[in-house]
N, C-alpha and C positions, 0 to 999 in steps of 0.2 A: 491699470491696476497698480495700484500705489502699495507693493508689496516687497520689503527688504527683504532676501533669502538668505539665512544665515546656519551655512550647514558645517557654522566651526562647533555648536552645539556637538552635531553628532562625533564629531573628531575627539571630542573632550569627552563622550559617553560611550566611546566605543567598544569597553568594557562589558556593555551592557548587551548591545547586539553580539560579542563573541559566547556571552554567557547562553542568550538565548539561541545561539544556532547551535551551541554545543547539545540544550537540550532536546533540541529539535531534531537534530541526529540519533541520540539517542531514543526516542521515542521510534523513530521510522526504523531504525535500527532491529528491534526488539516487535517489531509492528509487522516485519516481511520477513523474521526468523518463524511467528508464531501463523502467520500467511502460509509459507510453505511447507512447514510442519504440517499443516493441517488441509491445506488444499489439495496438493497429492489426493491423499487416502479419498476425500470429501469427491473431486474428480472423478475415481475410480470407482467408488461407490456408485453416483450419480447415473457412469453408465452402465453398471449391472444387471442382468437378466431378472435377477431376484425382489423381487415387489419390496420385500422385507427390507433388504437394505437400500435398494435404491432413492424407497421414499423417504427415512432420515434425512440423508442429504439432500436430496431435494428441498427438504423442507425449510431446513437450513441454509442454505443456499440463496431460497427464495425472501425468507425472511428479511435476511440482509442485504439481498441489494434491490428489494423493493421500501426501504425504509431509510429515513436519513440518517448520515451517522453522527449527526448532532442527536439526535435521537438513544440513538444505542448508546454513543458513550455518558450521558445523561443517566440513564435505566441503571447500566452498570457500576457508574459512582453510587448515586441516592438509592439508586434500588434491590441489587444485588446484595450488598453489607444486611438490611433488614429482614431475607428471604435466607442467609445464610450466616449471617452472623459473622462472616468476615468481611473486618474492616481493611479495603485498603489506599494508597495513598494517591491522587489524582494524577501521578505520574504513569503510577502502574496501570490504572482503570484506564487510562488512554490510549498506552501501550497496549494494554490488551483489548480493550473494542475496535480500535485500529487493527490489529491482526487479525482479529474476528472479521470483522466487514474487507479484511484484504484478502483472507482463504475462500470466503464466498466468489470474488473474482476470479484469484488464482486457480479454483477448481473447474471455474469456465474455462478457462484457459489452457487446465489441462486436458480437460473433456473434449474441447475442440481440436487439440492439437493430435490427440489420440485418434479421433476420431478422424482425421484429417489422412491416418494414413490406409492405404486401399485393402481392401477385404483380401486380396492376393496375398498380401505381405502375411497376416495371421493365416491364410489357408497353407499357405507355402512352410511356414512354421511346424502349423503340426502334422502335415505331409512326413517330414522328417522326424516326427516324434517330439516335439518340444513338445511342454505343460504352458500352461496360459500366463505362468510366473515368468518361466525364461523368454517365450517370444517377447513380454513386454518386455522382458530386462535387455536381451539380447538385439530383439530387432526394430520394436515398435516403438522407446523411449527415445533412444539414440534419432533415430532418425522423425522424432516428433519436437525433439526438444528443439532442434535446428530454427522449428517455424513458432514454437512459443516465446523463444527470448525477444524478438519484439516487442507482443503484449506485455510481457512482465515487465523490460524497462517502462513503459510507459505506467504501467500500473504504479511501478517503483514513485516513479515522478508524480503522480498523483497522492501517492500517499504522504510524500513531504509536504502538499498544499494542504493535505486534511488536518496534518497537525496544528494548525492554526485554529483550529475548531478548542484547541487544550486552552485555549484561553478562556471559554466558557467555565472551565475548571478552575482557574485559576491559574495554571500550569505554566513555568517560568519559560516558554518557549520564545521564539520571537516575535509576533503579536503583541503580546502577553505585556513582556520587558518592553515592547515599543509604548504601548500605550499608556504603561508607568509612567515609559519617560516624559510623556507628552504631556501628564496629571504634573510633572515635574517642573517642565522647561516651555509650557504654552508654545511649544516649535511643533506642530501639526504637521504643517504644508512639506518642512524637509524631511521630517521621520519616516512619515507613512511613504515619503518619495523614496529615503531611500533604503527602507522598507522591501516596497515593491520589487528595485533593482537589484538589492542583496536576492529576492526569491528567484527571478529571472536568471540570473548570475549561477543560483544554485540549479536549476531545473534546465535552462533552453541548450546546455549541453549534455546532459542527459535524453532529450529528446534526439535532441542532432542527430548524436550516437546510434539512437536507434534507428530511424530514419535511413543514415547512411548501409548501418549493418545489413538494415531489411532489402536495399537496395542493391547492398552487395551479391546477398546471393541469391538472387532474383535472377542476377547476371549468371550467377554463377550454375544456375539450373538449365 
């Protein structure tokens, strides 16, 4: 392969990838605030006795992560503005179908996690008199949240790769600014390479993290 690699290009443009990870963060940022706002309740609903509320979330729930989120945040730019008449800017529609399609996860994950802890624990609760508010607050949350911060880091880490989807949008993340550059500087081969390893860079210690933490108290049980 008769190919010169020449990745002083990206040294000279590196302007461009700090711009795009800045907005990249910002989007994940704002994408697992409106996740966990919304997942919580979405969770708890989910696993309610009550038909009425159960099936909302369910439904929603289901909606979102049986559909892509190429899809949803698509709908939400072009199609949301026409059904309501607010316009807004493909930063925020990203940010927000991202948080959307991330509270459908995070309320799996709450569900499970709740659910994960033993019929004893709530029987033992209102033995003593607690309401179904304080046991979760008191005894069930605490000791469920212990076994969801894995899933959530990982969820975390995944929703940094969806953002690349903002380029669809137009959305000045880093895809987006790579692929500029490459309409710019015909350097493909080293962009998208180091591209690749700026994501890895950002995400394989994010995983580790978890990885180790889950293994920690695994030990520690």
């Amino acid at each position: 392969m008769d190919y010169t690699w020449h990745f002083q290009v990206v040294w000279d443009y590196r302007m461009v990838f700090v711009r795009g990870a800045l907005v990249t963060a910002q989007i994940t940022f704002w994408a697992v605030v409106i996740g966990l706002l919304l997942g919580l309740p979405l969770g708890l609903m989910r696993r309610s006795e009550m038909r009425l509320v159960r099936a909302p979330a369910a439904g929603f729930i289901e909606l979102f992560r049986s559909t892509p989120a190429l899809v949803q945040l698509v709908w939400i730019y072009y199609s949301l503005p026409i059904l309501t008449g607010l316009q807004m800017s493909s930063v925020v529609s990203v940010s927000i179908g991202l948080g959307l399609h991330a509270a459908a996860y995070f309320a799996e994950i709450f569900r499970a996690g709740v659910n994960s802890i033993g019929r004893g624990q709530w029987d033992a609760a209102r033995a003593i008199g607690m309401t179904y508010s304080q046991a979760m607050r008191r005894i069930v949350l605490p000791q469920a949240v212990r076994r969801m911060v894995p899933p959530f880091i990982n969820e975390f880490a995944s929703l940094i790769k969806l953002t690349t989807l903002g380029s669809a949008l137009a959305v000045d993340e880093l895809l987006h600014e790579a692929n500029n550059l490459i309409n710019n500087t015909y350097r493909p081969l080293e962009i998208y390479t180091v591209l690749a390893v700026a994501f890895a860079v950002l995400i394989y210690p994010i995983i580790f993290f978890s990885q180790r933490l889950e293994q920690r108290w695994q030990r520690g049980q």
